[in-house]
Backbone of each chain as ProteinMPNN parsed JSONL, in Angstrom:
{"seq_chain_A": "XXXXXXXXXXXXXXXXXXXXXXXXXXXXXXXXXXXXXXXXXXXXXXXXXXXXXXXXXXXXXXXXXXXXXXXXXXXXXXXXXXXXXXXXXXXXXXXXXXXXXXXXXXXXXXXXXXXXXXXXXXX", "coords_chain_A": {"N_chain_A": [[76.742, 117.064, 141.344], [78.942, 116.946, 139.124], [79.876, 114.986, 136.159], [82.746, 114.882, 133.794], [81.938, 115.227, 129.946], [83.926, 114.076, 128.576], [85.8, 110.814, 127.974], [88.792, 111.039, 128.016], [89.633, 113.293, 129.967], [87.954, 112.233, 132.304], [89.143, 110.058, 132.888], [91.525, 110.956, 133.116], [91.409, 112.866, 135.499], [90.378, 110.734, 137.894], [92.477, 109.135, 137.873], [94.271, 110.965, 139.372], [94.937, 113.739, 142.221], [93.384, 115.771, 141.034], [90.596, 114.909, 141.289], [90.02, 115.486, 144.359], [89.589, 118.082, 143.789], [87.583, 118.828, 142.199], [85.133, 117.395, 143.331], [85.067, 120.017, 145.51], [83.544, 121.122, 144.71], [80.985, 123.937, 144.84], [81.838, 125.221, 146.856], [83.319, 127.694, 149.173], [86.295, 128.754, 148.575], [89.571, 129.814, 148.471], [92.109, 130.299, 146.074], [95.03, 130.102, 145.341], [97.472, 131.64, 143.294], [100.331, 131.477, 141.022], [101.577, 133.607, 140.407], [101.12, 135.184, 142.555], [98.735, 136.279, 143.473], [95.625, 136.107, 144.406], [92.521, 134.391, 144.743], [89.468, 134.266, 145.81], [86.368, 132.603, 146.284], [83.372, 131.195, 145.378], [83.613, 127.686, 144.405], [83.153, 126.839, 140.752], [83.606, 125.063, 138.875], [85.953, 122.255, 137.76], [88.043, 121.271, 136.028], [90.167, 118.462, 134.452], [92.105, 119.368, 134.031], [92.945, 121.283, 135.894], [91.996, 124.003, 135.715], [90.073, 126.08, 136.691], [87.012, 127.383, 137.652], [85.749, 130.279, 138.841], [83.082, 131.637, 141.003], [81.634, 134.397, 141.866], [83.55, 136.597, 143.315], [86.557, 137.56, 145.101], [89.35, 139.304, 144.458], [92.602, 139.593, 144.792], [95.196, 140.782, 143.857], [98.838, 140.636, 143.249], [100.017, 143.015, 143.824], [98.456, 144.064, 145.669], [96.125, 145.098, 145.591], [92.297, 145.107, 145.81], [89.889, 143.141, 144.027], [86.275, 142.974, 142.94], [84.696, 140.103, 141.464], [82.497, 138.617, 139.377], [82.678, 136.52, 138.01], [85.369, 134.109, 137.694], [87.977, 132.731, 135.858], [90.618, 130.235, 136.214], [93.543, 129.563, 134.896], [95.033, 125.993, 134.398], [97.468, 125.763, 135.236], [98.711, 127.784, 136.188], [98.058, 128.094, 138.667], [98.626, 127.848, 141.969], [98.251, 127.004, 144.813], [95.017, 125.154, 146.276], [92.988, 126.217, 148.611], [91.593, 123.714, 151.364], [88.824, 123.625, 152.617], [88.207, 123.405, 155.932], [85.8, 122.09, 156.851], [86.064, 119.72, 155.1], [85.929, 116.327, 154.128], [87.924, 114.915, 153.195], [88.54, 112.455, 151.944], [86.122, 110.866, 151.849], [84.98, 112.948, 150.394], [86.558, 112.444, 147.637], [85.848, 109.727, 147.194], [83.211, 110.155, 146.584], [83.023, 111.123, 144.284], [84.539, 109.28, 142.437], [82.749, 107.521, 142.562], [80.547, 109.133, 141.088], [81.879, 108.922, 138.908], [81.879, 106.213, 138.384], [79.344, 105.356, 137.816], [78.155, 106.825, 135.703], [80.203, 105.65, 133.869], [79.079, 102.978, 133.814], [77.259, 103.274, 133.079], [73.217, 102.083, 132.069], [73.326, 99.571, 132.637], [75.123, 96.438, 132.816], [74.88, 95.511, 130.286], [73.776, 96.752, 128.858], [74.376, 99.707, 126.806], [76.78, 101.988, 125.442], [80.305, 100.145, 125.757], [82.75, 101.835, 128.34], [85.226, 100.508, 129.049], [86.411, 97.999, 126.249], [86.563, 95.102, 127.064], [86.46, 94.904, 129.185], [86.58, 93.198, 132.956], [84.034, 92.09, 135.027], [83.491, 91.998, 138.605]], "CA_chain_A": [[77.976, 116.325, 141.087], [78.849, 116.699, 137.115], [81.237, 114.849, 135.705], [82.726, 115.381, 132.832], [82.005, 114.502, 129.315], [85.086, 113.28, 128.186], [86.887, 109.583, 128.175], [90.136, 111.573, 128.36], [89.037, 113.992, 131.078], [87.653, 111.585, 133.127], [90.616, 108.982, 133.365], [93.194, 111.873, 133.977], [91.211, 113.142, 136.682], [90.365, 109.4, 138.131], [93.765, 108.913, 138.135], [94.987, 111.995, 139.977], [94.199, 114.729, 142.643], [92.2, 116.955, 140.728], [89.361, 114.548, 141.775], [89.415, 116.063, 145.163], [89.622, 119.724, 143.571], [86.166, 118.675, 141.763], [84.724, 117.463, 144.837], [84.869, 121.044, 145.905], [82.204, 122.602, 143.892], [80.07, 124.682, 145.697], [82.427, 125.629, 147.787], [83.768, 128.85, 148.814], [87.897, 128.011, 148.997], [91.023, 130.14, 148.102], [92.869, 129.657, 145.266], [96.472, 131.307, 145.37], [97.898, 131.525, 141.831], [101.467, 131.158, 140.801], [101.986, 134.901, 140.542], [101.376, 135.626, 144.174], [97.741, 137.176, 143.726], [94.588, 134.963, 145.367], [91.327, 134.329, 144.588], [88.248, 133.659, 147.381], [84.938, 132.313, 145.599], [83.193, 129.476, 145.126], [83.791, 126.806, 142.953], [81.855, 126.582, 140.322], [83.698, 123.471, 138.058], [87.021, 121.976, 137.741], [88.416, 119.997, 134.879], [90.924, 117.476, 134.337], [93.556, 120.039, 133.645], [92.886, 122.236, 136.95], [91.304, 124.919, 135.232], [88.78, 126.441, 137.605], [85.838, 128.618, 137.283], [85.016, 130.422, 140.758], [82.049, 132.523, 141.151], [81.583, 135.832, 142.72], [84.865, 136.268, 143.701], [87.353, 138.892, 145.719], [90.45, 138.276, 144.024], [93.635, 139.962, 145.361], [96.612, 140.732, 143.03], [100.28, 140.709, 143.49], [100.095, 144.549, 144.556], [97.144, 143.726, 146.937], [94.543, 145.727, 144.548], [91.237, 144.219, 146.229], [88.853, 143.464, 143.421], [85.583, 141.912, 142.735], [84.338, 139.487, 139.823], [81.284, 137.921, 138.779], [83.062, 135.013, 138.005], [86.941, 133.78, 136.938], [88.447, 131.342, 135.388], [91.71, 130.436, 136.123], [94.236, 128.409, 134.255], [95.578, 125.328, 136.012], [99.241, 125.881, 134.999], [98.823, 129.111, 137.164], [97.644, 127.408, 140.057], [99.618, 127.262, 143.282], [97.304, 126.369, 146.25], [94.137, 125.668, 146.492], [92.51, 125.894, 150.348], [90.961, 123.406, 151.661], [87.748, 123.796, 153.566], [88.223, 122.356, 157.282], [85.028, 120.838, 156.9], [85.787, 118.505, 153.707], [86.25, 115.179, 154.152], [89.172, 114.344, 152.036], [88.3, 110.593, 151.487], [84.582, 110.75, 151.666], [84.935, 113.412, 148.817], [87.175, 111.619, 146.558], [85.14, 108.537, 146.639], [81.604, 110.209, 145.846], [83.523, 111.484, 143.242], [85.051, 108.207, 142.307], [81.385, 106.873, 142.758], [80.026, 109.646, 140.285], [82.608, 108.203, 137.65], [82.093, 105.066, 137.886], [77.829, 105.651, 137.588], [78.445, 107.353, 134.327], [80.946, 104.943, 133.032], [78.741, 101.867, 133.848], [75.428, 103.754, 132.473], [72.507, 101.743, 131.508], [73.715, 98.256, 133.383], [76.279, 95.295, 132.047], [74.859, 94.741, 128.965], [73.785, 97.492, 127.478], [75.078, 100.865, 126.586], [78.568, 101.319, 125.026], [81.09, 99.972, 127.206], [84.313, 102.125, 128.355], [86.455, 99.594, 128.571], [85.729, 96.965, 125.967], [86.518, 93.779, 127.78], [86.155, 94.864, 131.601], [86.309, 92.172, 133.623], [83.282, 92.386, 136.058], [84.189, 91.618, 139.6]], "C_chain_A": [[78.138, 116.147, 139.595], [80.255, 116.076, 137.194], [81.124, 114.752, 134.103], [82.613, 114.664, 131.547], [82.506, 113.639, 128.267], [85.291, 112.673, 128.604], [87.33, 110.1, 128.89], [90.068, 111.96, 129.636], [88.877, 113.129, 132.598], [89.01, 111.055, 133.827], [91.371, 109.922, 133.81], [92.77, 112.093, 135.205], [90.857, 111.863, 137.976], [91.697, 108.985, 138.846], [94.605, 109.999, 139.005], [94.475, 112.828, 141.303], [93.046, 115.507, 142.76], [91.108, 116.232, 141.033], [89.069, 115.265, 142.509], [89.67, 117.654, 144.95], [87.946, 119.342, 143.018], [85.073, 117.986, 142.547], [84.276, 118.642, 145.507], [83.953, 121.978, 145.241], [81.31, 122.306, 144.915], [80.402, 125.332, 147.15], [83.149, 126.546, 148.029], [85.713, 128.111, 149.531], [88.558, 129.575, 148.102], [91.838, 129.752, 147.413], [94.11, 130.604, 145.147], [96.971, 130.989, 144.115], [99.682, 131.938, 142.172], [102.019, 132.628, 140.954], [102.054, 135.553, 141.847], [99.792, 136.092, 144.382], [96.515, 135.567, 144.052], [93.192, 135.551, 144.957], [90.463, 133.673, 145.767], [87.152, 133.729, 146.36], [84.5, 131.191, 145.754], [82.781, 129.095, 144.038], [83.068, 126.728, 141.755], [81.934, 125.029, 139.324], [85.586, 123.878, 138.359], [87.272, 121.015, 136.705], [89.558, 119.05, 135.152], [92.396, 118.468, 134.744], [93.568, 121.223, 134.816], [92.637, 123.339, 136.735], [89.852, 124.822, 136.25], [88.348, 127.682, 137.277], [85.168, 129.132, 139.178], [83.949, 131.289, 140.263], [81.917, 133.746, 142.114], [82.767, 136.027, 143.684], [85.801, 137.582, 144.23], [88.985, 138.5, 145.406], [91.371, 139.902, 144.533], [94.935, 139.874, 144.784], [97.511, 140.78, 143.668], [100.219, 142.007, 144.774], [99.547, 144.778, 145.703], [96.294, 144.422, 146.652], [93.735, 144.724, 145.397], [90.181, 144.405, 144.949], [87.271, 142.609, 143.829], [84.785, 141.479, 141.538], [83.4, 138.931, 140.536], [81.646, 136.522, 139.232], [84.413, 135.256, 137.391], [86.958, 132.879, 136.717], [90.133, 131.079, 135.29], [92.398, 128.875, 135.682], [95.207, 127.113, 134.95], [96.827, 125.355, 136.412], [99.294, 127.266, 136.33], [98.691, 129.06, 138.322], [98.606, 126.925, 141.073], [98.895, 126.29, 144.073], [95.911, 126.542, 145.916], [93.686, 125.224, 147.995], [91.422, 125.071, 150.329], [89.69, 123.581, 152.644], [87.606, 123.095, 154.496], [87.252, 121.214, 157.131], [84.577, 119.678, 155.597], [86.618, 117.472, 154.795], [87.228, 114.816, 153.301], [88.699, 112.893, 151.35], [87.311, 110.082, 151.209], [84.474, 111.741, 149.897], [85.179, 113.114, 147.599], [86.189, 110.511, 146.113], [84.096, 109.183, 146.451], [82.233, 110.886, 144.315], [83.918, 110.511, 142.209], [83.279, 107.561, 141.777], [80.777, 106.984, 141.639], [80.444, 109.011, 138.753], [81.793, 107.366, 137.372], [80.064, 105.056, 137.714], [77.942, 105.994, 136.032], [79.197, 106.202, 133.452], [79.634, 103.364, 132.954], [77.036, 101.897, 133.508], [74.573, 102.205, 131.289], [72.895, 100.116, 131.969], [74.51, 97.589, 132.686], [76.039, 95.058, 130.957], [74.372, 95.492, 127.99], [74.302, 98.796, 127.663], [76.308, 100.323, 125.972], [79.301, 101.371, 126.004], [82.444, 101.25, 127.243], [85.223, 101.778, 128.243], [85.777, 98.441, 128.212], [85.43, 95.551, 126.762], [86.898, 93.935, 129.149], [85.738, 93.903, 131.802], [85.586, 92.794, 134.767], [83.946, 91.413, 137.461], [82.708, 90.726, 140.311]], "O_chain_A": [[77.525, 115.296, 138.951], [81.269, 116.353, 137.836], [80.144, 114.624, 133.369], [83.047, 113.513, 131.587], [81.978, 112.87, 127.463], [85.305, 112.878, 129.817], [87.006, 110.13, 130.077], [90.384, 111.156, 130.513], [89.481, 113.326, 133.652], [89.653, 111.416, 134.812], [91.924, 109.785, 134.901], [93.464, 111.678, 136.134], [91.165, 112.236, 139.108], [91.894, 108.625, 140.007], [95.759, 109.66, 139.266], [93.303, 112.515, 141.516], [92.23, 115.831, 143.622], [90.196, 117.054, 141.126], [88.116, 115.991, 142.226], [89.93, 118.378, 145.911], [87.092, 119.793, 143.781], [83.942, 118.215, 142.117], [83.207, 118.56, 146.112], [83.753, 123.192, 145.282], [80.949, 121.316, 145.551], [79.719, 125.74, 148.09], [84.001, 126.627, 147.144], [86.073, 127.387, 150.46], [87.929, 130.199, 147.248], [92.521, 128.818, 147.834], [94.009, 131.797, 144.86], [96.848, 129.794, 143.849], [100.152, 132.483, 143.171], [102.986, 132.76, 141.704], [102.932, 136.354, 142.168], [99.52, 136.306, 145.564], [96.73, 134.365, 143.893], [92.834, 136.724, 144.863], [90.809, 132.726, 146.475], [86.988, 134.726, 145.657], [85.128, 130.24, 146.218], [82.089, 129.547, 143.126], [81.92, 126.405, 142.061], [81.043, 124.219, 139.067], [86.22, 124.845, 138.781], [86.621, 119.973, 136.63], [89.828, 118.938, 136.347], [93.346, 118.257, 135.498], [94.311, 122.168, 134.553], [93.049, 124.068, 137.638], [89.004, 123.953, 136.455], [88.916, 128.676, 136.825], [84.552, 128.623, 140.115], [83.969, 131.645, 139.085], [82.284, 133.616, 143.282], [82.76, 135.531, 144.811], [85.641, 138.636, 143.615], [89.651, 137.635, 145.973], [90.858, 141.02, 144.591], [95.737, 139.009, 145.137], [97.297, 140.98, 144.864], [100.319, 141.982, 146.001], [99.973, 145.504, 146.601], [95.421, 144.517, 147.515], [94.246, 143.653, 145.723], [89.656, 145.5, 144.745], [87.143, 141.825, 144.769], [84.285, 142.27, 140.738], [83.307, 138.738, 141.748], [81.296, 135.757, 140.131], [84.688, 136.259, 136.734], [86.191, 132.013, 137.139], [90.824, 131.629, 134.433], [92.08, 127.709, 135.918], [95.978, 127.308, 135.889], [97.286, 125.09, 137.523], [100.114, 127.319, 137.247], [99.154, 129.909, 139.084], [99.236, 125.868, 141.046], [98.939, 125.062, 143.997], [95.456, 127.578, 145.431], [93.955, 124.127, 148.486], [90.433, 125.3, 149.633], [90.117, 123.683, 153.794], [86.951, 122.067, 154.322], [87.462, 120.003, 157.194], [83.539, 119.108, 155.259], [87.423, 117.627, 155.714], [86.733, 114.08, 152.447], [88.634, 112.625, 150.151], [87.226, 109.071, 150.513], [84.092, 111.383, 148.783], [84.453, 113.327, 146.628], [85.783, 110.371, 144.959], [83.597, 108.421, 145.623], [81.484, 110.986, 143.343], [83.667, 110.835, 141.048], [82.94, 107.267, 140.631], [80.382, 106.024, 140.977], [79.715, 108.72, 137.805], [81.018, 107.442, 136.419], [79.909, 103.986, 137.127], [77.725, 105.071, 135.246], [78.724, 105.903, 132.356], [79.479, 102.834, 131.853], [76.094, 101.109, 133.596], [75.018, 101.609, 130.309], [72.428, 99.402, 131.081], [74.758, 98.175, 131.632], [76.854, 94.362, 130.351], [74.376, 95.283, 126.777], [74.717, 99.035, 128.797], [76.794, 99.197, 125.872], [79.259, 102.175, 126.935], [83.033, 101.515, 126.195], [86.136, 102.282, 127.589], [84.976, 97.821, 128.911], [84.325, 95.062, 126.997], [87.496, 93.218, 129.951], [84.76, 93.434, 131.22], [86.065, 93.709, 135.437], [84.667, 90.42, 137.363], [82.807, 90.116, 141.376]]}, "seq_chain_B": "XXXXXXXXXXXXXXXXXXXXXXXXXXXXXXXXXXXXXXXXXXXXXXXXXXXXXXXXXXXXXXXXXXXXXXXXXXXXXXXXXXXXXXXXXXXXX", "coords_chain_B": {"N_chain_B": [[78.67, 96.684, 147.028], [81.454, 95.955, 144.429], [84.409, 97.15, 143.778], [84.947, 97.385, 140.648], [85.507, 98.614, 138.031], [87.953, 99.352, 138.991], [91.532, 100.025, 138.335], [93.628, 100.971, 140.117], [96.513, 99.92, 141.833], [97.804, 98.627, 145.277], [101.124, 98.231, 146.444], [103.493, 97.03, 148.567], [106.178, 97.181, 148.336], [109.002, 99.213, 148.237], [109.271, 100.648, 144.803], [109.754, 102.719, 143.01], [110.422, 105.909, 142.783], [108.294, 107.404, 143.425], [107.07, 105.469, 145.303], [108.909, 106.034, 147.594], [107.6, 108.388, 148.683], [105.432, 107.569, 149.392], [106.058, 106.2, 151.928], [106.069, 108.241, 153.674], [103.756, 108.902, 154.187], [100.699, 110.979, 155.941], [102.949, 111.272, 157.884], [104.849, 114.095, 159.227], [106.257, 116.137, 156.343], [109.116, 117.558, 154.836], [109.124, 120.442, 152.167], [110.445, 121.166, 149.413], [110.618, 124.026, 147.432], [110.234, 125.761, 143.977], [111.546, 129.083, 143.236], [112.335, 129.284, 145.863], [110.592, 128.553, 148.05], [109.502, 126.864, 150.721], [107.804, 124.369, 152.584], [106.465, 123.107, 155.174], [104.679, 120.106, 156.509], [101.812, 117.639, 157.37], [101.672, 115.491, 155.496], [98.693, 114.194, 153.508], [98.245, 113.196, 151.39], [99.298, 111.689, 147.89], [99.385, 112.388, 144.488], [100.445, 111.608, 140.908], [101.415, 113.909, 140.012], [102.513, 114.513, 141.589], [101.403, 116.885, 143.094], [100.174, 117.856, 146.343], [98.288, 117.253, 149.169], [98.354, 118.655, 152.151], [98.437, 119.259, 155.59], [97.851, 121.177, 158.28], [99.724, 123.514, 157.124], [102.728, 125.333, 157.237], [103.978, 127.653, 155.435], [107.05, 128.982, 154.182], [108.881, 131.561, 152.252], [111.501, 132.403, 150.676], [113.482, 135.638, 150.785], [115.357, 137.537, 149.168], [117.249, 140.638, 150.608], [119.229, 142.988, 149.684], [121.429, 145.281, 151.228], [123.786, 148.28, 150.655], [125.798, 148.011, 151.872], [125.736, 145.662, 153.605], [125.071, 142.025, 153.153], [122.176, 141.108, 153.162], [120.12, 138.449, 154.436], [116.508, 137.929, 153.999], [113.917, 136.1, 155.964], [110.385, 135.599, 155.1], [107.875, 134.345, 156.871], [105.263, 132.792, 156.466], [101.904, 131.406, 157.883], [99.891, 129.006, 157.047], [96.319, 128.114, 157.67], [94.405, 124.905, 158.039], [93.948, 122.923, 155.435], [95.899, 122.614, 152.229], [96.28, 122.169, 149.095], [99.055, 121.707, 146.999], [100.887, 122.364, 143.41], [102.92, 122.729, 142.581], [105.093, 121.416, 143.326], [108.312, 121.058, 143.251], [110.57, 119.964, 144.031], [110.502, 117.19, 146.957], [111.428, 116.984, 149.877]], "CA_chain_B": [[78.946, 97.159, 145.844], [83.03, 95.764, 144.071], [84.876, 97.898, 142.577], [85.041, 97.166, 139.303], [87.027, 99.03, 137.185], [89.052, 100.096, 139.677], [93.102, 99.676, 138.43], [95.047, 101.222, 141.064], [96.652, 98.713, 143.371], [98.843, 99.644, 145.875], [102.279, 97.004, 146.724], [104.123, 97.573, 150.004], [107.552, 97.301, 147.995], [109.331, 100.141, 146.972], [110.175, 100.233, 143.271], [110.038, 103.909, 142.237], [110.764, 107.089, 143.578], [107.016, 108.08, 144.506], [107.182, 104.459, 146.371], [109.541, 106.667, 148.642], [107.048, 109.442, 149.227], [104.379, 106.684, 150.016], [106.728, 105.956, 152.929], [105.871, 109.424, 154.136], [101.979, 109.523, 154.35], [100.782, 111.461, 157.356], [103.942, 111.913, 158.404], [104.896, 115.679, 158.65], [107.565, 116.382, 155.637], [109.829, 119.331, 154.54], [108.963, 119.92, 150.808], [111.427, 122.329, 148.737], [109.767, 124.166, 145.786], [110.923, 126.905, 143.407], [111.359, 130.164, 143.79], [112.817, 129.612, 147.734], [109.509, 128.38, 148.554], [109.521, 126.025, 151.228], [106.271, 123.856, 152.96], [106.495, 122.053, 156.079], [103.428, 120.426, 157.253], [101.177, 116.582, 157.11], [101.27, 114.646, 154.183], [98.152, 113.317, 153.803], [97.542, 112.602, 150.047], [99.769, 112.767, 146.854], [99.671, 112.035, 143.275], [101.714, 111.478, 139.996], [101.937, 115.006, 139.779], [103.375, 115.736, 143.06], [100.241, 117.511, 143.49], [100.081, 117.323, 147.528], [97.862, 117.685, 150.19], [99.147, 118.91, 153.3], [97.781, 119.595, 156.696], [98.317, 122.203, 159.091], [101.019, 123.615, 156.969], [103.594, 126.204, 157.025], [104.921, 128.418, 154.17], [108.39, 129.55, 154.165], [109.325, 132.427, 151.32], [112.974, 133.346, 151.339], [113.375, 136.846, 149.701], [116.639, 138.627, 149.492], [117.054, 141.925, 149.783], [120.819, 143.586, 149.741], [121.752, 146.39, 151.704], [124.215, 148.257, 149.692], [127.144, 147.143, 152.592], [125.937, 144.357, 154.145], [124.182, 141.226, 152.668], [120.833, 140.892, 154.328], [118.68, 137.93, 154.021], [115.15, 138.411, 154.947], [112.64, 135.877, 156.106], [108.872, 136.18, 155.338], [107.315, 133.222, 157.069], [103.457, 133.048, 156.586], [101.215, 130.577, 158.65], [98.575, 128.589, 156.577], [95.602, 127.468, 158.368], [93.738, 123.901, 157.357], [95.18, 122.124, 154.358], [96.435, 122.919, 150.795], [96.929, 121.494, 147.584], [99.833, 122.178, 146.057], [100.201, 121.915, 142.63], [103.885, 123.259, 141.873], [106.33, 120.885, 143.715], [109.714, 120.825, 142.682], [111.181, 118.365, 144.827], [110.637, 116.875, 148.056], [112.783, 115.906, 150.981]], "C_chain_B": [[80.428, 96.586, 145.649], [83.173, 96.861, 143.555], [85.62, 97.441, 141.272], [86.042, 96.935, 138.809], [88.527, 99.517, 137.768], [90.561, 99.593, 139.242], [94.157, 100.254, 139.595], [95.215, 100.072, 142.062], [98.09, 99.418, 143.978], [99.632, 98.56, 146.27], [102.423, 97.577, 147.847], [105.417, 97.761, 149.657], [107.786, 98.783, 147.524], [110.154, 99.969, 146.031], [109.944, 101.383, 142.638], [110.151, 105.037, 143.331], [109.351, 107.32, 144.478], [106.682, 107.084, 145.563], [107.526, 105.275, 147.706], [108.467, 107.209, 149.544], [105.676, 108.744, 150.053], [104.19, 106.362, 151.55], [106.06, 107.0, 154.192], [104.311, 110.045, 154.445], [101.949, 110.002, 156.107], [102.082, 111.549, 158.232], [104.262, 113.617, 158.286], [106.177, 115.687, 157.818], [108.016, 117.84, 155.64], [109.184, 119.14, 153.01], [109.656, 121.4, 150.33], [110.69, 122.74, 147.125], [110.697, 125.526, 145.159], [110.583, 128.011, 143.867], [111.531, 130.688, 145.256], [111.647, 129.489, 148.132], [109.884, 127.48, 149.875], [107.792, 125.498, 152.106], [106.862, 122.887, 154.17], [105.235, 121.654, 156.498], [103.151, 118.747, 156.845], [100.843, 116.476, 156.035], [99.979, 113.721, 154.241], [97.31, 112.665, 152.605], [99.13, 113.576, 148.367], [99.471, 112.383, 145.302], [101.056, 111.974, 142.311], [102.623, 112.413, 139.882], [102.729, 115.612, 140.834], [102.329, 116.655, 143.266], [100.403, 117.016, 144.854], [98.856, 118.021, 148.393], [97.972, 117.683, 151.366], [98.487, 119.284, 154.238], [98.977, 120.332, 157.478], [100.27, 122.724, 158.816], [101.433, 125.106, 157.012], [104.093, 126.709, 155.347], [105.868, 129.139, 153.909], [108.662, 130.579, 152.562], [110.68, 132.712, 151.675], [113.269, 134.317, 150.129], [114.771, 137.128, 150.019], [116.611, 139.511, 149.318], [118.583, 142.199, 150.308], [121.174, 144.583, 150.083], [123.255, 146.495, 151.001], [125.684, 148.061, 150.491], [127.051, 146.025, 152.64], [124.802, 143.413, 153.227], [123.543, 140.815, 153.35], [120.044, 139.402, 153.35], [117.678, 138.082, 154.864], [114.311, 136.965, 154.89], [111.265, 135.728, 156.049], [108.271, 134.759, 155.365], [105.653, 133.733, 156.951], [102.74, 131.634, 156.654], [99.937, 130.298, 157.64], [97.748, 127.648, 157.708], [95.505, 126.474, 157.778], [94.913, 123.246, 156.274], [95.018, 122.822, 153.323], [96.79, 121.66, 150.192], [97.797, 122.201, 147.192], [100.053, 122.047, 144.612], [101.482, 122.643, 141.977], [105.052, 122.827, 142.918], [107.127, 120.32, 142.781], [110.291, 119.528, 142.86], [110.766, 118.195, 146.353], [112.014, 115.957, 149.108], [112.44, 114.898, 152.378]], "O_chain_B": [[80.989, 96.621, 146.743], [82.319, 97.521, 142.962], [86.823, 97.216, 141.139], [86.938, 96.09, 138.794], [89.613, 99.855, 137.297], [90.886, 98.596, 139.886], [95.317, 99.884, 139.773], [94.413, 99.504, 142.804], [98.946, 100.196, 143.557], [98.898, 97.613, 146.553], [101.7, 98.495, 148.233], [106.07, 98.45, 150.441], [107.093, 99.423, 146.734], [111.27, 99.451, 146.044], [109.89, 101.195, 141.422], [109.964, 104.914, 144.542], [109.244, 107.396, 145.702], [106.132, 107.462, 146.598], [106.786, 105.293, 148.689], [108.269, 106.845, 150.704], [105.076, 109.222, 151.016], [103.178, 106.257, 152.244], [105.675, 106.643, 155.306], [103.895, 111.154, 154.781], [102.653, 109.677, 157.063], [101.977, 111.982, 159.38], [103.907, 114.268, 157.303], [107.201, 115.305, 158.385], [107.565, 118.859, 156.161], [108.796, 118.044, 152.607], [109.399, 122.497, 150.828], [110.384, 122.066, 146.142], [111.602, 126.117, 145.749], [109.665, 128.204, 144.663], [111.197, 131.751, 145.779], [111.344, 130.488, 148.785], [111.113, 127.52, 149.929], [106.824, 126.257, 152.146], [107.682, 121.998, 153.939], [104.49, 122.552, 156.891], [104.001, 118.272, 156.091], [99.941, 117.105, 155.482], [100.022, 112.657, 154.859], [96.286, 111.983, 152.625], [99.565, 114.678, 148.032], [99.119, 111.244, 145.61], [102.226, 112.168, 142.641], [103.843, 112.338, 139.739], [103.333, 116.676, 140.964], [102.836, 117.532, 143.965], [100.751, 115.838, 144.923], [98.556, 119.207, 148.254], [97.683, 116.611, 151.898], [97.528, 119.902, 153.773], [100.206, 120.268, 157.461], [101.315, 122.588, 159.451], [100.605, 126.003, 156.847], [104.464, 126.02, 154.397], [105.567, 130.157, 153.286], [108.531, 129.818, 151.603], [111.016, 133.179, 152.764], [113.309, 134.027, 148.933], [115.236, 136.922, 151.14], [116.156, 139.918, 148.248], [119.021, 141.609, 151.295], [121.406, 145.258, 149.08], [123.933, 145.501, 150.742], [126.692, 147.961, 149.792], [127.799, 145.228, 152.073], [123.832, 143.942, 152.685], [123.964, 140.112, 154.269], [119.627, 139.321, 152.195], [117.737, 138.299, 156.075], [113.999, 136.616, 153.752], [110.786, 135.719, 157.183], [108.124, 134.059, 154.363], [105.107, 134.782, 157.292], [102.874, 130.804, 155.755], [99.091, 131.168, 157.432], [98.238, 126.764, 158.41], [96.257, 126.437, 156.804], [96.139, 123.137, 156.295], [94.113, 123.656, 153.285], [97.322, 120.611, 150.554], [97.536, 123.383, 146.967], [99.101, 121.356, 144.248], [101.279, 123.18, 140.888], [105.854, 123.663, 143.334], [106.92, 119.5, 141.887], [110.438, 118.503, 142.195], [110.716, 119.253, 146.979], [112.852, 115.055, 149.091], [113.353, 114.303, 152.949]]}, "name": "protein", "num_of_chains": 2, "seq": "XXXXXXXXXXXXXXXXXXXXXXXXXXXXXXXXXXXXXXXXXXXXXXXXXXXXXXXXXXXXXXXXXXXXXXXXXXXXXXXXXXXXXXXXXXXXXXXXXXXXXXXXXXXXXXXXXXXXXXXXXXXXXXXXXXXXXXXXXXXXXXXXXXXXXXXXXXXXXXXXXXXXXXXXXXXXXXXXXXXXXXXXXXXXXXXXXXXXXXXXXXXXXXXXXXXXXXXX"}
């Protein structure tokens, strides 16, 4: 479970979707791109900005060329769909994800480390 | 365990547009995208971005092609299994 080591990064993704796209590492899923052509691999990361890296991958152009890669990386602007894997949990994923954040953000207990947000009110 | 830092809170009022779409969880919607796309299928998560995730959805393409008498439109429906993220909605209805 990596998360990432940006503030920025973090919060956008926190705040959005792409959590449960980064959830999905290690997972083989379908990513259909804006152009019409599709990628099958698995995940290997996801950022803030939906930029994904698949791994060993059978990607499928416009034309229907069948290739195969190592690895890709595709840009998130390009990104149509990505398939979910029947057996994700949608809600369970998000929150270990959620979880992972908030571990990282709250590193080293209440009083020490540097804080993320200066004056967080503890609950 | 609390959650903390957590800021999202969720109201029951609606006071913005995505309020609307809130309306619409697990419900099955239509959703209209560019390019004559269309998506019918279970709403069951969305964001700021209109990023959606949809269950057991449909994917509508409408292509034209023009016969050089008659004006043909063509069809090309294609059946998605499981769910999708989308991640290029236009608008929803």
């Amino acid at each position: 479970m990596e998360v990432s080591h940006s503030v920025k990064e973090r919060t956008i993704a926190e705040n959005s979707l792409v959590i449960l796209l980064q959830g999905l590492c290690g997972r083989i899923t379908t990513v259909e791109l804006r152009d019409e052509s599709a990628a099958v691999g698995r995940v290997t990361s996801v950022d803030a900005f939906m930029n994904v890296r698949l791994a060993k991958v059978t990607f499928t152009d416009r034309q229907g060329a069948v290739s195969h890669l190592d690895e890709l990386f595709v840009t998130g602007r390009n990104i149509r769909y990505v398939h979910i894997p029947d057996e994700v949990d949608i809600r369970a994923t998000i929150e270990e994800q959620l979880q992972a954040i908030h571990r990282v953000r709250c590193f080293g207990g209440r009083d020490k480390g540097r804080r993320e947000f200066p004056c967080a009110k503890h609950r | 365990m609390a959650d903390e830092v957590d800021q999202q809170q969720t109201t029951n009022t609606v006071e913005e547009p995505l309020d609307l779409i809130r309306l619409s969880l697990d419900e099955r919607i239509y959703v209209k995208m560019r390019n004559d796309r269309e998506l019918r299928g279970r709403l069951h998560a969305y964001d700021q971005h209109l990023n959606m995730i949809l269950g057991d959805v449909e994917e509508t393409v409408t292509t034209i092609e023009i016969d050089e008498e008659t004006y043909e439109e063509i069809y090309k429906v294609r059946t998605k299994k499981g769910v999708n993220l989308s991640s290029q909605i236009f608008f929803c209805i």
